[in-house]
Structures are given as C-alpha cells and as structure tokens.
C-alpha positions in Angstrom: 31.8 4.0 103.8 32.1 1.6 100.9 34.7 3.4 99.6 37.0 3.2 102.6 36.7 -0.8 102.2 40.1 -1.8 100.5 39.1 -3.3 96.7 38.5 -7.2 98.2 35.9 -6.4 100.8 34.3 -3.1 98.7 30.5 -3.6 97.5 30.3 -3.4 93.5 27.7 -1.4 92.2 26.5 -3.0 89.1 23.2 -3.9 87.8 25.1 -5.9 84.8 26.7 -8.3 87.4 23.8 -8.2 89.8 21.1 -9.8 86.8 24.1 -12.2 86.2 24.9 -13.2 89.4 21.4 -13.3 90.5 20.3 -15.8 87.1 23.4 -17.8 87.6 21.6 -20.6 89.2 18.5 -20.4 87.6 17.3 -23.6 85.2 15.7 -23.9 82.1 13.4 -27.1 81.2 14.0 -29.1 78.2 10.5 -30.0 76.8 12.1 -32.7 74.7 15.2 -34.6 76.4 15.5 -35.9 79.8 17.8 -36.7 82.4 18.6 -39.3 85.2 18.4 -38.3 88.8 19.1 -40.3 92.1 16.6 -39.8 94.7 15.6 -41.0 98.6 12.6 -42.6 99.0 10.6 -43.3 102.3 13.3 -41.0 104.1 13.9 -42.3 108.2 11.9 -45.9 107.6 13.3 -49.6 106.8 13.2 -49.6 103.1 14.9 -46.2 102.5 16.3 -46.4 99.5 17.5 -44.7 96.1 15.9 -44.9 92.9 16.6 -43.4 89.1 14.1 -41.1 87.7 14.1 -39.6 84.5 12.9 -35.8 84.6 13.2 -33.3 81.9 16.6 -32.1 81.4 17.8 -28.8 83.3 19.8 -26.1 81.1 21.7 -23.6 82.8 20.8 -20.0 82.0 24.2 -19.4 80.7 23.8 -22.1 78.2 20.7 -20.1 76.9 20.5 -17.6 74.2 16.9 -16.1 74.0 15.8 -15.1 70.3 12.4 -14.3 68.6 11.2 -16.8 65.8 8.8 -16.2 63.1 5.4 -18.0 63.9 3.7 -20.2 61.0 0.3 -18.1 59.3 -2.0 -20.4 61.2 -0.5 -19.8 65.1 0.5 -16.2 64.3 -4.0 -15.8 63.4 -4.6 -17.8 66.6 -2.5 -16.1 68.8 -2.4 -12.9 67.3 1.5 -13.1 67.8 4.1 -13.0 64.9 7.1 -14.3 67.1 7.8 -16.4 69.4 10.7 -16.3 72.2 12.4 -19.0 71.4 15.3 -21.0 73.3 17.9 -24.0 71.4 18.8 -26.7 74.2 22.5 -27.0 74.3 21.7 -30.9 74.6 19.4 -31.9 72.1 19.6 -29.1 69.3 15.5 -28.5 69.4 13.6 -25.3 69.9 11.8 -24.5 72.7 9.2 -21.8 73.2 10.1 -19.7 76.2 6.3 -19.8 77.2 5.8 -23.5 77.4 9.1 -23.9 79.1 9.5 -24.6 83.1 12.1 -22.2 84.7 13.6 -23.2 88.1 14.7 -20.0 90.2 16.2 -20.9 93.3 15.1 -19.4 96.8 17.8 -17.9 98.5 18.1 -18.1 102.2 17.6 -14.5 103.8 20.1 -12.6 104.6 21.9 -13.8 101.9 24.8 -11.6 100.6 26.7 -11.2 97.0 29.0 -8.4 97.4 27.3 -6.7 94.3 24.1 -4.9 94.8 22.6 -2.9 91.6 22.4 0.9 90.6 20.7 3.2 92.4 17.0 3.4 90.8 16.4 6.8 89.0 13.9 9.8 89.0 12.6 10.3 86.2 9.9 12.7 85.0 6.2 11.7 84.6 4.0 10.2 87.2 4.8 6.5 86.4 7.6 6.6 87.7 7.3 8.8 90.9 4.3 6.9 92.4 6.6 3.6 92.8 10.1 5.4 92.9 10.2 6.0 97.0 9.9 2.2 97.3 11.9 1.0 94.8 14.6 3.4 96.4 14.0 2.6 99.9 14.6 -1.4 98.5 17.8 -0.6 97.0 18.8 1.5 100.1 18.1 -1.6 102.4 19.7 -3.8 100.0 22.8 -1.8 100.0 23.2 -1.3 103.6 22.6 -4.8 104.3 25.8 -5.4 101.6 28.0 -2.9 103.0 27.9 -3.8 106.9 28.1 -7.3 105.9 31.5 -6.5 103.8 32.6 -4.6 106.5 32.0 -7.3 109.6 34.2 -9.5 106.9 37.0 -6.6 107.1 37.1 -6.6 110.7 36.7 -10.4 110.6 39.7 -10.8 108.1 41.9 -7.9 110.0 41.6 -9.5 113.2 42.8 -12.5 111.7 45.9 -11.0 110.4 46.8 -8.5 113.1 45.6 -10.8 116.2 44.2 -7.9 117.8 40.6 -6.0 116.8 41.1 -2.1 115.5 40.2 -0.5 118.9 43.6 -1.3 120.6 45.7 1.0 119.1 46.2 2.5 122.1 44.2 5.7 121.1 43.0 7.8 124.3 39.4 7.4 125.5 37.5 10.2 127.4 35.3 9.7 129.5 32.4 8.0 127.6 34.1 5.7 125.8 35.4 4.9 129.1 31.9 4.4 130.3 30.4 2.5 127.5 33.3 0.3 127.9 32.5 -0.9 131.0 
C-alpha cells in the first residue's frame, strides 16, 4: 500500500532519518553558561506577571558532537573508567561530561506522525534476540501502520482538495452490497 502513495505522501523507511528526526528536538544542558528566560508567574491572579530567570543554557543536539576523552590517573583508579563521553558547548567552548549533563527529550503528543518510521527489526540467530524479537516487531508493525493510514487519509485529504470530489464517484458500477452499505 505504501508504495501506491505518490513520492509526497509515501512513508520513508529509514532508521538514519527516524534517530534524526526523533533527536531533533532534544536539549543538552550547559553545566557552565546560562541563559535568560521569560516566564508567567501567579498564572490567572492580580499580580500576573513576567520575570527573567537565568537557567543553564540549552544546546541543540545537532550542535553536539559526542567524543571519548582520556580521564586523568586519579578519576580513571576511582572510577575504574579510562574515558569519558565528553560534549564541547557550541557557546562557551568548555567540556562537558555526557554523565553529569541534563538532557531534555520532549514528550510527543500521541498519535503523533513523521512520515518516516524505521527498518523493520531483524531475526537473527541466538536466543537474545528471539525472546524480545515478536515484540519489537509487533511495535514496528503498529508504528508503521499507524504512518501509512495516516499518509493516506492526507492523500485522500489533499485529492479531494484538488479534484472537488472524493475517489468513489467515478461513476464505477456498484452491485448490490456496495449498494447496501451505502445506504
């Protein structure tokens, strides 16, 4: 079915554009600068207002580039770790260990849709796998169909639209339950 969808309303399988699509809105937290941000206070009484706050500074994920960084002698025998995961913030220029840092993920509303669903999860040999494959599968499956009858109520939507009439008056011969079930 998703391939009879012309190219603008077809579902893209992708699990490259899903992880980037689904991380676009997600925020990393500066642990060292901060930013200014407006906010309502005592919402629906008489001295409603707006004041300045600082908070630490949100990054966009696609401002970040994760890499490991050697740990000095004395964390690396505490921890028992010789790298860390580090982040630079695109405003200050300091490091920041992907541990200590607060990331925002937004909630999204459900049903929400993105025309791009990942790849089908696979079989593969060994028990790992097969215990939690049905499910993973049956997830993608709902995921999909979810997508694709979405994508096609906005074909229908967008053909009405341009042809002023829906696809079942073409004039194509009913029998006799269509007939009924039209009723």
């Amino acid at each position: 079915m998703n391939a009879l969808l012309d190219e603008e309303h077809r579902v893209t399988v992708s699990t490259k554009q899903y992880n980037t699509k689904m991380n676009e809105d997600t925020l990393y937290c500066c642990n060292y600068c901060e930013m200014q941000v407006k906010e309502k206070v005592n919402v629906g009484e008489d001295d409603e207002r707006f004041e300045v706050t600082n908070v630490k500074r949100e990054v966009p994920s696609s401002e970040i580039q994760i890499f490991e960084l050697k740990t000095m002698l004395i964390e690396s025998v505490l921890t028992g770790e010789s790298y860390n995961k580090t982040w630079v913030c695109s405003f200050c220029n300091r490091i920041n260990k992907l541990v200590d840092t607060e990331i925002i993920i937004p909630q999204r509303e459900i049903p929400f849709y993105m025309g791009i669903i990942p790849e089908a999860p696979q079989l593969q040999s060994g028990l790992g796998n097969r215990l939690g494959f049905h499910n993973g599968f049956s997830k993608w499956f709902f995921n999909f169909s979810e997508e694709l009858e979405h994508a096609m109520m906005d074909y229908r939507v967008d053909y009405i639209t341009e042809h002023g009439s829906d696809m079942s008056d073409f004039g194509i011969k009913l029998d006799k339950g269509d007939q009924n079930a039209s009723r």
